[in-house]
C-alpha positions in Angstrom: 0.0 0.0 0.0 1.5 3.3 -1.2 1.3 6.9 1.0 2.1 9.6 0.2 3.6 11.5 3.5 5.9 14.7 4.1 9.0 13.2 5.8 11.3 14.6 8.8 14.1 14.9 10.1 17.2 14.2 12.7 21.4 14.2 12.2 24.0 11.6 13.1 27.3 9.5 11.3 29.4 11.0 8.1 30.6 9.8 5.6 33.8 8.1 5.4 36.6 7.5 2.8 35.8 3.3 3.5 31.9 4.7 3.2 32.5 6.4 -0.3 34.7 3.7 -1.5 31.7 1.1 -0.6 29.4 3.4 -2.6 31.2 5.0 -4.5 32.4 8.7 -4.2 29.7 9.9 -6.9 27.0 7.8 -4.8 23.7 10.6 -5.9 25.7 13.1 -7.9 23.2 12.0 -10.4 20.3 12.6 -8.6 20.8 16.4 -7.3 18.0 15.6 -5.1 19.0 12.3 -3.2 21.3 11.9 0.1 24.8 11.9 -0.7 26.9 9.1 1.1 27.4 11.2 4.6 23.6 12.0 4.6 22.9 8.7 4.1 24.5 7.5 6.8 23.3 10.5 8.8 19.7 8.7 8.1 20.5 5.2 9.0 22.2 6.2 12.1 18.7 8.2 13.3 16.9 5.2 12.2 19.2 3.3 14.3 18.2 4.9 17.3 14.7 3.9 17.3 13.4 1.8 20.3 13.0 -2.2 19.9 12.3 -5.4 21.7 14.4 -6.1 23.9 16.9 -3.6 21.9 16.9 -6.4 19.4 17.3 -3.5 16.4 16.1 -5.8 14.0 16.6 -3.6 10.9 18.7 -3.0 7.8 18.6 -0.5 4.8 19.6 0.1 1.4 19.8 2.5 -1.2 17.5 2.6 -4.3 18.6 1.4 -7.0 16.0 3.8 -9.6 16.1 7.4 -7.8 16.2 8.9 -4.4 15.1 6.5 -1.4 15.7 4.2 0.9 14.6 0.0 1.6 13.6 -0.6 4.4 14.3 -4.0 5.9 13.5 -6.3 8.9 16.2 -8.7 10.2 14.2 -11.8 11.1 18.1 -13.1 12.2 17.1 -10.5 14.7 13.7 -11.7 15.6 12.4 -13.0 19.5 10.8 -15.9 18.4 8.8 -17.3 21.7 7.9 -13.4 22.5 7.1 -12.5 19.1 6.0 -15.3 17.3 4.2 -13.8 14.6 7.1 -10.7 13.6 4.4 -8.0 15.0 7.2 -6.9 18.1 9.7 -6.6 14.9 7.5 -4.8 12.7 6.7 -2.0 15.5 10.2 -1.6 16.5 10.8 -1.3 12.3 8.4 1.2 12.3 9.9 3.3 15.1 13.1 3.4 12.8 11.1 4.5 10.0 9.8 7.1 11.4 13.3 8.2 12.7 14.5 7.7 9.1 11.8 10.4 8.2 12.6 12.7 11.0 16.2 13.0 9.7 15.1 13.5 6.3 13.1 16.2 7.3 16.0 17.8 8.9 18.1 17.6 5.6 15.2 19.1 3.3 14.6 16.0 1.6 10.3 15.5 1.5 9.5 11.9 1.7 7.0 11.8 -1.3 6.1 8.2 -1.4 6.2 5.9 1.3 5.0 2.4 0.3 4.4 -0.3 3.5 5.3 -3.7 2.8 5.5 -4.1 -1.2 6.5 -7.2 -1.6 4.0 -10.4 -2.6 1.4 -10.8 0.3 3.5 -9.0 2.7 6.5 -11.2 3.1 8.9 -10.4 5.4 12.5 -11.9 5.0 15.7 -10.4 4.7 15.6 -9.7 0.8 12.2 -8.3 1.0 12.0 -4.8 2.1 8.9 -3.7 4.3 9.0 -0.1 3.3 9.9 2.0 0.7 11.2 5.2 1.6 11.3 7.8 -2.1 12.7 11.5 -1.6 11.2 14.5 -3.6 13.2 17.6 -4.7 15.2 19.1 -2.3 13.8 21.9 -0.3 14.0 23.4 3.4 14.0 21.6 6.5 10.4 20.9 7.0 7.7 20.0 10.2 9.2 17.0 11.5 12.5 18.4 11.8 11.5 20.0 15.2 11.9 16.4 16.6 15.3 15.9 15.2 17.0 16.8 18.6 14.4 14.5 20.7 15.9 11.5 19.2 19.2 11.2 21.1 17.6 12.2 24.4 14.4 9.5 23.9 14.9 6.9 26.2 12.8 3.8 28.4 12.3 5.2 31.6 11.7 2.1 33.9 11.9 4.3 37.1 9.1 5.4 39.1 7.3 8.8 37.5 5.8 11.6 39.6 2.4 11.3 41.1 1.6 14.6 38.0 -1.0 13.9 35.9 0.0 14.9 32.2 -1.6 18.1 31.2 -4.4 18.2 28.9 -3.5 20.7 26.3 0.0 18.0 25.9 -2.1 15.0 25.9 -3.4 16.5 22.9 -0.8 17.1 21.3 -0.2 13.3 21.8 -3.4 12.1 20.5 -2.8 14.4 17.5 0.7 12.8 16.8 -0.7 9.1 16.8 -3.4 10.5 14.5 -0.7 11.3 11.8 0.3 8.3 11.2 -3.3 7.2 11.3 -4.0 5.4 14.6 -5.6 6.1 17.8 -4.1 7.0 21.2 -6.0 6.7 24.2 -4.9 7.9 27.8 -7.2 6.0 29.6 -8.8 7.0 32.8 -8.5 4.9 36.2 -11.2 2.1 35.4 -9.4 1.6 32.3 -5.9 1.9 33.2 -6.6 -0.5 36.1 -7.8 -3.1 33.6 -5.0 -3.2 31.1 -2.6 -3.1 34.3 -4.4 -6.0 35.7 -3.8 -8.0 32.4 -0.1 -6.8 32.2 0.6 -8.0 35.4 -1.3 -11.1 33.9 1.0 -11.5 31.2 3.8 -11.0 32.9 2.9 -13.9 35.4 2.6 -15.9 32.6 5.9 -14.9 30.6 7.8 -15.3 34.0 6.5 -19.0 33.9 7.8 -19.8 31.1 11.2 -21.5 31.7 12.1 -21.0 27.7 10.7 -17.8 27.8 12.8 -16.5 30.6 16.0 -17.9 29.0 15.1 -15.9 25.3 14.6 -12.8 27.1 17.9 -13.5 29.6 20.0 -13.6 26.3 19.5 -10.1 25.5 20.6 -8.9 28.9 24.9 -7.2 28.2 26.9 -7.3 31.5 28.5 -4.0 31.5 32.2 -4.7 31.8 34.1 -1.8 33.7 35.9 0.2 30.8 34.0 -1.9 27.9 34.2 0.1 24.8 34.7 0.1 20.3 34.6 -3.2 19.0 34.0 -5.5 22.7 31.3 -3.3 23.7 27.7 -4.8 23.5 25.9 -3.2 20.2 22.6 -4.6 21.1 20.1 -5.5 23.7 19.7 -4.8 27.3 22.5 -3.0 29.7 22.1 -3.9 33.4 22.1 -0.2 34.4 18.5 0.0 31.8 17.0 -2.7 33.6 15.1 -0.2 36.9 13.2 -1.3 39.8 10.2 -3.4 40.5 7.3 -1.4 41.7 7.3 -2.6 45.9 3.5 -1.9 45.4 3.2 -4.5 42.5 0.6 -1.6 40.9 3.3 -1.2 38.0 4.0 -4.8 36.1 7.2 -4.2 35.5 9.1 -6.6 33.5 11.3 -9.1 35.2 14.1 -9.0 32.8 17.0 -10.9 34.7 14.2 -13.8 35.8 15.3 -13.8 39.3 12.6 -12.1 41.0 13.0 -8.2 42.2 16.6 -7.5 43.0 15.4 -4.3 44.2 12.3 -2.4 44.2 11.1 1.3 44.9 7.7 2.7 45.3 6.3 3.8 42.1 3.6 6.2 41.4 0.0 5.6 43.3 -2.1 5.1 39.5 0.4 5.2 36.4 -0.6 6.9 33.4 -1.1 4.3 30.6 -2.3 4.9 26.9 -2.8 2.8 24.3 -2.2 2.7 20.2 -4.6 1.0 18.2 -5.1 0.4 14.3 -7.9 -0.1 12.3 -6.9 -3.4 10.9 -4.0 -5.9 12.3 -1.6 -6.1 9.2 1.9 -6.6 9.0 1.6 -2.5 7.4 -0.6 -1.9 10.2 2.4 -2.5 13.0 4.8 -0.8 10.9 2.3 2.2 11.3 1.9 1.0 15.1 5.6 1.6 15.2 5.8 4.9 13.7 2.9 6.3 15.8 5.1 4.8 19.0 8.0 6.9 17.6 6.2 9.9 17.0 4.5 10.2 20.4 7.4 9.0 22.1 9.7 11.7 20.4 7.1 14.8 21.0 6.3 13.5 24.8 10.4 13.9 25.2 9.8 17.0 23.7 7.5 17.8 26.5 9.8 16.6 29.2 7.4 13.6 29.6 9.2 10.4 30.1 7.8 6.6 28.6 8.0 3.0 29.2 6.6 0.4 27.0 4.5 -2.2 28.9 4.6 -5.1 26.3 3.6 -8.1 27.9 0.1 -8.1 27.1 0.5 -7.4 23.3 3.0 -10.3 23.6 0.3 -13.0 24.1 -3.1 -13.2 21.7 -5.9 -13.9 24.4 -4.6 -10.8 26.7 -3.9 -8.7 23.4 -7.4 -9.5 22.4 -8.4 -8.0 26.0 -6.7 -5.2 26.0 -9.5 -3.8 23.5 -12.3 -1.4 25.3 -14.7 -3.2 26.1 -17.5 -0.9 25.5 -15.9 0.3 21.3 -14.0 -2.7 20.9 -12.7 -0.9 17.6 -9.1 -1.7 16.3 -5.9 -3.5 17.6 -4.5 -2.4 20.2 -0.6 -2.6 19.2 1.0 -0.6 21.8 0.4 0.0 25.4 2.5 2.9 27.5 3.4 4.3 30.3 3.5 8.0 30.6 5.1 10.5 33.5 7.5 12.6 34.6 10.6 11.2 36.0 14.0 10.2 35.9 15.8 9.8 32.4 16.0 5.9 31.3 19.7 4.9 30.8 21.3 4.6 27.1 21.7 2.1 25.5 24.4 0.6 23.2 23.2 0.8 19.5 25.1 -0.9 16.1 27.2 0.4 14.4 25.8 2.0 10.6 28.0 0.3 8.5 25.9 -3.1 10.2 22.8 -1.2 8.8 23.9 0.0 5.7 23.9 -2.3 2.6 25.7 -1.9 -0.4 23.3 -1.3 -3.0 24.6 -3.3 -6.0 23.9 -6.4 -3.3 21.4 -8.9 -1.6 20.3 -7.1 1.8 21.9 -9.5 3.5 25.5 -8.7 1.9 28.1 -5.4 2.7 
């Protein structure tokens, strides 16, 4: 499915003599319009700064080969398999990257004029098969989404207690209106409603905890932080002990048990979080990739807004509780993404890959440098 969408925009990597020599020092002289090699790389690194499961960052990109874009690609070597059995956890955190990708154009003047969502034969998703396409108009001034450019490197996962502060209304809005560009719903629910989908986090969670093989998947992702790690032994990828937080001493916040051991330590978090939810119209694979770009985009103007988020998965993870997490009274759309909103504490950094892991040569397969 094509759309057509004005793209955005944020800054990282340049290029490099081993960067032009890959692509080739001329790499879109010929189209006046396109990224040249250090924008290029300035893109994937924003991209690869979006938010995953379990900081998986199951995602790849390329080049066009026929005019000014960018493929889009998931890494199902990257996947969680027992947490996301079906690719929808992949596909979100995709999408977050996307969106990223668009912020950054934005930034450098280069409108997104045509974004097509999964174009391949009845949405395959493999490692050759891009799920977006990403093509750049002419040129221009930095554009609307640029304004979120600097949010990037600051967004984080908070997993620390937030402020007993409601979220004002007038920024709520703007919240709801962000999710509604990329068309889906946010909802900030009020206390009956955020009890509910609390109670069937917590649910899930139980159940995930349970799970022997479950607990050993998700234990895999978790880096010891080695004193003085850094360059090439440094962890690129998943979960630094430092990110992990506390458990809520109340139990009110289903926090999720990373490590598997039970709460190493816990603090008292906020009386009755704040928790929204996204929600689509359908439950495509092109659906979760707009999921995951709604995520983004929230996420990016909430850290505008000196609002901090966590992502409370575990219910989305498993199909009887992700049915359930649906109002009951509507019961309209999916809900792809639930959320915890406050004001707090920063979340920790974490590591991310390098671009040239990200970046494929264009004259090859995806899965090639």
């Amino acid at each position: 499915m094509t759309e057509s969408m004005v793209g955005s925009a944020a800054g990282a990597g340049i290029g490099t003599a081993e960067s032009e020599s890959r692509f080739g020092a001329g790499f879109g002289a010929g189209v006046p319009s396109g990224p040249g090699v250090a924008e290029l790389r300035a893109l994937v690194a924003a991209a690869g700064a979006a938010p995953s499961l379990h900081n998986a960052q199951p995602w790849r990109f390329r080049p066009t080969g026929d005019g000014p874009g960018v493929l889009v690609f998931a890494d199902p070597a990257r996947a969680v398999p027992l947490a996301d059995p079906d690719g929808r956890g992949m596909l979100l955190s995709v999408g977050a990257a996307l969106f990223n990708l668009r912020v950054a154009a934005a930034q450098l003047g280069l409108p997104v004029e045509e974004l097509d969502l999964m174009p391949g034969p009845l949405g395959v998703v493999g490692p050759d098969e891009p799920v977006a396409v990403v093509r750049f108009g002419p040129r221009g001034i930095p554009y609307e989404l640029a304004e979120l450019a600097g949010e990037i490197g600051r967004r984080h996962s908070s997993r620390e207690p937030f402020a007993n502060r409601d979220v004002p209304e007038a920024v709520i809005g703007e919240l709801v209106a962000a999710a509604a560009d990329e068309d889906t719903v946010l909802d900030v629910l009020e206390e009956a409603g955020a009890r509910r989908v609390l109670a069937l986090t917590a649910e899930a969670e139980a159940r995930i905890a349970g799970d022997a093989a479950r607990r050993a998947e998700t234990g895999s992702w978790l880096r010891a932080e080695a004193a003085g790690a850094a360059g090439p032994a440094a962890a690129q990828d998943g979960i630094p002990q430092r990110a992990l937080g506390p458990q809520d001493h109340e139990a009110r916040v289903p926090v999720r048990d990373f490590a598997g051991n039970g709460p190493a330590r816990t603090q008292r978090f906020e009386a009755l979080p704040q928790v929204a939810t996204i929600a689509t119209r359908g439950d495509t694979a092109a659906d979760w990739l707009r999921a995951g770009q709604a995520m983004e985009r929230v996420w990016l103007v909430a850290t505008a807004r000196g609002l901090r988020i966590s992502v409370l998965h575990q219910a989305v993870e498993l199909p009887d509780t992700r049915w359930r997490l649906r109002d009951p009274e509507s019961g309209i759309g999916t809900v792809q993404v639930v959320l915890r909103v406050g004001y707090g504490p920063p979340g920790a950094a974490t590591s991310r890959r390098d671009v040239d892991d990200l970046l494929r040569d264009p004259a090859g397969p995806a899965g090639e440098r």
